[in-house]
N, C-alpha and C positions, 0 to 999 in steps of 0.2 A: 558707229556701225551697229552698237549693240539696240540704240531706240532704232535705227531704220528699220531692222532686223525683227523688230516687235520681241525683242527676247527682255526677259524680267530681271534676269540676273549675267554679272558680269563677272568675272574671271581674269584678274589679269594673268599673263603667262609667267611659270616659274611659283605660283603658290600652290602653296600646297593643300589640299582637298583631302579633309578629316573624314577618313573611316571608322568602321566599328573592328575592321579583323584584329584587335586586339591580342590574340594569339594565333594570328594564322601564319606565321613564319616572317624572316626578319628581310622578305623581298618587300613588304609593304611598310617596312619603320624606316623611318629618316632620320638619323643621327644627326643631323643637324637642329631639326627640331624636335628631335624627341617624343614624335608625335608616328602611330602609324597613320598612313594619307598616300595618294595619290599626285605625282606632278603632271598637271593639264597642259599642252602646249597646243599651237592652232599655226598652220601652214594656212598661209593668206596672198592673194597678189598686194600689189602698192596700192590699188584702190579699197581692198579690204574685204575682196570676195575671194572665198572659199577656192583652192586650188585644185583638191584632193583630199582622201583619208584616208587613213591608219591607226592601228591600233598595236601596241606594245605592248606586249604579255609579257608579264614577268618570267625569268628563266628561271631552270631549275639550278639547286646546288652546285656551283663550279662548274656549270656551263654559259655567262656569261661573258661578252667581250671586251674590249678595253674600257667601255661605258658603263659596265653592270646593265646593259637592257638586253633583251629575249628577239626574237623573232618578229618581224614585223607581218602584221593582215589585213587586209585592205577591206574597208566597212562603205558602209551606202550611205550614211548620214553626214557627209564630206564633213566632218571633225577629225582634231588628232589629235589622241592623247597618249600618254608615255606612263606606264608604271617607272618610277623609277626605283632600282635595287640601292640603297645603300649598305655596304659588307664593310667590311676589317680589311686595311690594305692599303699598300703607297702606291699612288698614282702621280706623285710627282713626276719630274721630270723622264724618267727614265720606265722599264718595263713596265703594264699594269699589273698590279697583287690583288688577289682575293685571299684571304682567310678562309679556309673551309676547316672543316674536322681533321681532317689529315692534313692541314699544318698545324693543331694543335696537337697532334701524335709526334710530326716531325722536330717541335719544338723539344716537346719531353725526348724525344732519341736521341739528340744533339747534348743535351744536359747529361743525357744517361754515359755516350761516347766520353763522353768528358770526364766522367767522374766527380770528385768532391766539387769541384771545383775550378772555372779559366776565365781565359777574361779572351777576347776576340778584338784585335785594330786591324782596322782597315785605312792606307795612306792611297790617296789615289796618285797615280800618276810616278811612283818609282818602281825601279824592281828592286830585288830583294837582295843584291848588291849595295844596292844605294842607301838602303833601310839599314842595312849592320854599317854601314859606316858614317849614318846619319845619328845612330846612337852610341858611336864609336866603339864597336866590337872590330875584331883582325879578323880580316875574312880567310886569314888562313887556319884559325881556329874554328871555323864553321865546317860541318859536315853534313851530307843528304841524311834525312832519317825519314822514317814512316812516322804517322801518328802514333803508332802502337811504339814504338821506339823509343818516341821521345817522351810520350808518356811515363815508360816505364824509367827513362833516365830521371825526369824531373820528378818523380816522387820518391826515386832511391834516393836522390841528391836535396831534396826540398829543407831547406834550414831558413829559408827567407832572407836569404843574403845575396846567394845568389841565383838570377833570376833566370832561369832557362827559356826559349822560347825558337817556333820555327815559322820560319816565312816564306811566300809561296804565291804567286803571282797567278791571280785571278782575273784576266778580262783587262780593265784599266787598272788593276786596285792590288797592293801589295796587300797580303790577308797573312797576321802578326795571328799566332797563336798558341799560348800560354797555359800550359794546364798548372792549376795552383797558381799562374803567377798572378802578377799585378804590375807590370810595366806599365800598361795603357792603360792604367786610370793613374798613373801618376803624374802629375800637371808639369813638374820640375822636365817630365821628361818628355811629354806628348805635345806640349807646347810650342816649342821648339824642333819636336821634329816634322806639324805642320806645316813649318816655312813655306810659304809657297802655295801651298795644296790644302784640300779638305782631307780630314782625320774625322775618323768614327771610330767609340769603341765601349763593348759590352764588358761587366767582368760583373760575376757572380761567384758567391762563395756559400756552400750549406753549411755553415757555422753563422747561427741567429738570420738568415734571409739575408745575408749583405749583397748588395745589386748596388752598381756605380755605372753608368751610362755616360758618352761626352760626343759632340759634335764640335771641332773646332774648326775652323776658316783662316787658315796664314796667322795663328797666334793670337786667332780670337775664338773665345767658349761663345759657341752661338745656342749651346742649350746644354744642359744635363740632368742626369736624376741622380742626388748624394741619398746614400743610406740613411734614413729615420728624418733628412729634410723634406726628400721627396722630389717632384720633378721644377724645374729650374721656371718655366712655363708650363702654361695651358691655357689649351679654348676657352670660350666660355662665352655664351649668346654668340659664335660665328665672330668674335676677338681674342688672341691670343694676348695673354696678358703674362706679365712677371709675376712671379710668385715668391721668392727669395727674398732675403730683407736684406743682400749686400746686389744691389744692380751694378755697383765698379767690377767686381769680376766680369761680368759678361758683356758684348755686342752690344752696341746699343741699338743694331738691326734684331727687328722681332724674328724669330725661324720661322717663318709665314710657309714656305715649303713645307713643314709639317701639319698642317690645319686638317687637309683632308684625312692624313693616318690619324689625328688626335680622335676626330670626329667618331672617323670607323672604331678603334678602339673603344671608346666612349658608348659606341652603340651595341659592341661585340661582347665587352668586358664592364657591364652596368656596377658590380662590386670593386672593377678597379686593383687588380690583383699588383703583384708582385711583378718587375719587369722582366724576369725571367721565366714567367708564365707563359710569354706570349708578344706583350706591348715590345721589349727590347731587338727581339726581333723584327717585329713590323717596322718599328721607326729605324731599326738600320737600312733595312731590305729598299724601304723607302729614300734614303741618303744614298745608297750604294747602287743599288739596281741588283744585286748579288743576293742570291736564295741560298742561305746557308743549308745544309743537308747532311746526314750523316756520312754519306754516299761521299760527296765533296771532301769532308775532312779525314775519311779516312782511305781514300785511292791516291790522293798527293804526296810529294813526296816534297819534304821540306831544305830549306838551309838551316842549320841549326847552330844554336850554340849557347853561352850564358855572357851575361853581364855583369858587375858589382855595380846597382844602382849608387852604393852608398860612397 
């Protein structure tokens, strides 16, 4: 088509087309190639002639749609081509995410709620009945509390013994939350209370940056990020690859669901912070569909109670 056409150069569709806007904002950088550029696509019949054109302007900050593209405008030169936005965000299966500035505020407010210190699971698919007595607590020892409640229980009571924690049913997804504790990154216990279901869970601590991150699948770790290891995988050239030097802990299914948040990340956070920066959020929000918010954690009202892990 392109010699009938007398044209010099071809394009296949889906390459990407190297710019100079170097700093002209991150609607022209592609985190997957690392490259700012342009995606050219071309609307064609089956014989190979021109249908119509369009042109895809890039949108601004946090007003793009499930696609990250802008507004469409109809041009004379029957071509179509698509700026493509690549941003911070999980678009797997479930709601799209964008990263803007104000979910980098909303991250720090969540941390700030929190205090020293929590760790956040998510089990899908129980309620929180099923949760205390999947970790085998007496549900007649649990009581409704607010955040601020329970807060202030678990840090009068905080010895590391035993482990306070309230749960609270979001959407599909029982949402575990621990200030100071650390149930949900302990494997002995997260493990097993996956049976069945997907489990997700953040825990951070500001004593040295400790962050512990886990995705498990029916009693399999299908990713996580350990303290001073680092994360379990990652991309790399558009493959996610293992990273750990014991692969018998984990799946031996790659978490391919996560490629597009690794990508966004990678193109949002070029220094690679801390998962409680930012990334820890994204790759849950990603798994869960669930936008954590300060607003969220502290208008619910919990089932409470404590455990002796030990």
């Amino acid at each position: 088509m392109a010699e009938r056409d007398g044209l010099h150069d071809l394009t296949l569709e889906g390459t990407l087309i190297h710019i100079d806007r170097v700093k002209a904002g991150r609607s022209y950088f592609s985190g997957r190639h690392r490259l700012p550029g342009m995606n050219v696509q071309v609307l064609a019949s089956p014989a190979g002639r021109g249908q119509g054109s369009w042109l895809l302007e890039p949108s601004p900050p946090g007003g793009a749609g499930r696609d990250g593209y802008g507004e469409l405008g109809r041009e004379e030169d029957r071509s179509f081509s698509i700026d493509r936005t690549h941003r911070v965000g999980g678009y797997c299966e479930y709601d799209a995410m964008i990263a803007t500035p104000e979910d980098t505020t909303r991250f720090r407010d969540v941390s700030s709620v929190m205090g020293h210190g929590y760790c956040f699971t998510y089990v899908h698919g129980l309620t929180s009945e099923e949760v205390v007595t999947r970790l085998g607590g007496g549900l007649e020892e649990f009581t409704p509390m607010t955040l601020e409640e329970l807060s202030g229980v678990a840090y009068s009571r905080h010895d590391g013994k035993n482990m306070l924690f309230g749960v609270v049913v979001v959407g599909d997804w029982a949402l575990l939350v621990e200030p100071l504790g650390s149930l949900g990154v302990t494997e002995e216990i997260i493990v097993p209370l996956s049976a069945g279901t997907r489990l997700v869970s953040q825990y951070y601590r500001d004593i040295m940056y400790m962050d512990y991150f886990y995705w498990i699948e029916d009693g399999k770790i299908r990713f996580g990020y350990m303290n001073q290891d680092g994360y379990s995988h990652w991309i790399n050239d558009g493959e996610i690859q293992l990273k750990f030097p014991y692969p018998e802990r984990y799946s031996e299914e790659m978490p391919d669901e996560l490629a597009g948040t690794m990508e966004r990340i990678d193109s949002v956070y070029p220094e690679f912070p801390y998962p409680h920066e930012g990334p820890a959020f994204l790759l849950a929000e990603c798994l869960t569909g669930i936008t954590l918010t300060p607003q969220l954690l502290e208008e619910s009202i919990y089932l409470c109670g404590g455990l002796n892990p030990g």
